[in-house]
C-alpha positions in Angstrom: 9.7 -25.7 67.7 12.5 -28.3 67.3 14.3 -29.2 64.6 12.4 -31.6 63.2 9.2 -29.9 62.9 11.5 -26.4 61.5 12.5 -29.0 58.4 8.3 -30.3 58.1 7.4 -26.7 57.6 9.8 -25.6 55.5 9.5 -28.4 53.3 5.7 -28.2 53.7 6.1 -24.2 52.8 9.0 -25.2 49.9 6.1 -27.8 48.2 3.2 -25.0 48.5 5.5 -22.4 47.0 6.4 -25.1 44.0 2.4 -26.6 43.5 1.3 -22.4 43.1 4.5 -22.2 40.7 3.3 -25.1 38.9 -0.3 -24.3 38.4 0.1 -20.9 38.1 2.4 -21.9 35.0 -0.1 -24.4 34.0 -2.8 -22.0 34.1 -1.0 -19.3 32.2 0.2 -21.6 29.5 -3.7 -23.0 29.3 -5.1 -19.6 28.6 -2.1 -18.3 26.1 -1.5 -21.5 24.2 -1.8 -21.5 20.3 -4.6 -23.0 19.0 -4.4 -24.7 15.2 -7.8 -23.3 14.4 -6.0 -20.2 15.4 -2.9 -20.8 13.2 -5.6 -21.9 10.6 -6.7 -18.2 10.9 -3.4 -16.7 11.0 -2.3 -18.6 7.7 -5.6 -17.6 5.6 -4.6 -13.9 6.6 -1.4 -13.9 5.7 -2.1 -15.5 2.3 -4.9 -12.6 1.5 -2.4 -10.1 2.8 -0.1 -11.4 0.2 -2.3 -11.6 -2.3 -4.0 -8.1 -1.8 -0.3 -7.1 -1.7 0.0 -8.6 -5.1 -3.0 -6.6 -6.0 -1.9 -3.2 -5.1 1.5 -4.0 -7.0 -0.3 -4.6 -10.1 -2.8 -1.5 -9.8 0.3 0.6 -9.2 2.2 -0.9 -12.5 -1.1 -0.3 -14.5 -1.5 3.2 -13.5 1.8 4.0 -13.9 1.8 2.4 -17.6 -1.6 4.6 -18.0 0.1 7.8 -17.0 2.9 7.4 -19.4 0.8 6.4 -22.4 -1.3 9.8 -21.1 1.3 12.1 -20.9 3.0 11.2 -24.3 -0.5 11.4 -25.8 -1.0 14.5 -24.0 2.1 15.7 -25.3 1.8 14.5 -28.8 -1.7 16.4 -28.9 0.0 19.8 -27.8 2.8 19.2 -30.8 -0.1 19.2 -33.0 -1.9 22.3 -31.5 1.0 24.3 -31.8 1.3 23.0 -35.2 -2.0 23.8 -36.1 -2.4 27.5 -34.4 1.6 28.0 -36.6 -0.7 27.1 -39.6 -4.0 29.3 -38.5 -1.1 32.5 -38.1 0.3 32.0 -41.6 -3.1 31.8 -43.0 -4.4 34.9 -41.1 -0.7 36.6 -42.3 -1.4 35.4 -45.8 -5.5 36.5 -45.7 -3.9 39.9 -44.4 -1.5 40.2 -47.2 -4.0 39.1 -50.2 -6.4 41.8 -48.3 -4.2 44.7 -47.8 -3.4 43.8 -52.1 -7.2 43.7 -53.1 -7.6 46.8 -50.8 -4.4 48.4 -52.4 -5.7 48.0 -56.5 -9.1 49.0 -55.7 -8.7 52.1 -54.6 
């Protein structure tokens, strides 16, 4: 193998190695590219992730509001139990005392 023919391979191998590079890139860019039908896609998504988003954030602030409004109601209706069992005890105390004073003059 002279000289000459060394440089025809090489450059022969050198082209082979470069085509392979080239449409191995080709092919690899072919088969991962980005569609706009798929960037269509991706853009609907993203707008009802947002908007579910936007949801949830608005369920949360109502049942928050709800559970305040509960527990003040809640609490307003055990002020008025404890109001209203203080009243049954002074009436049973005061029943007890006009009792014991009928029982007391009629014997």
């Amino acid at each position: 193998m002279n000289r000459m023919q060394f440089v025809l391979v090489t450059a022969l191998v050198l082209f082979v190695a470069f085509a392979l590079g080239w449409f191995t890139n080709w092919l690899i860019h072919r088969f991962t590219r980005v569609r706009q039908q798929d960037l269509g896609e991706l853009d609907r998504m993203a707008q009802a992730l947002h908007e579910a988003e936007e949801i949830r954030d608005q369920a949360i602030n109502y049942v928050e509001t709800r559970e305040r409004d509960l527990t003040a109601r809640i609490k307003q209706l055990e002020a008025e139990v404890a109001g209203a069992m203080d009243g049954v005890r002074e009436a049973r105390a005061e029943a007890d005392y006009y009792r014991n004073q009928i029982q007391g003059r009629g014997e």
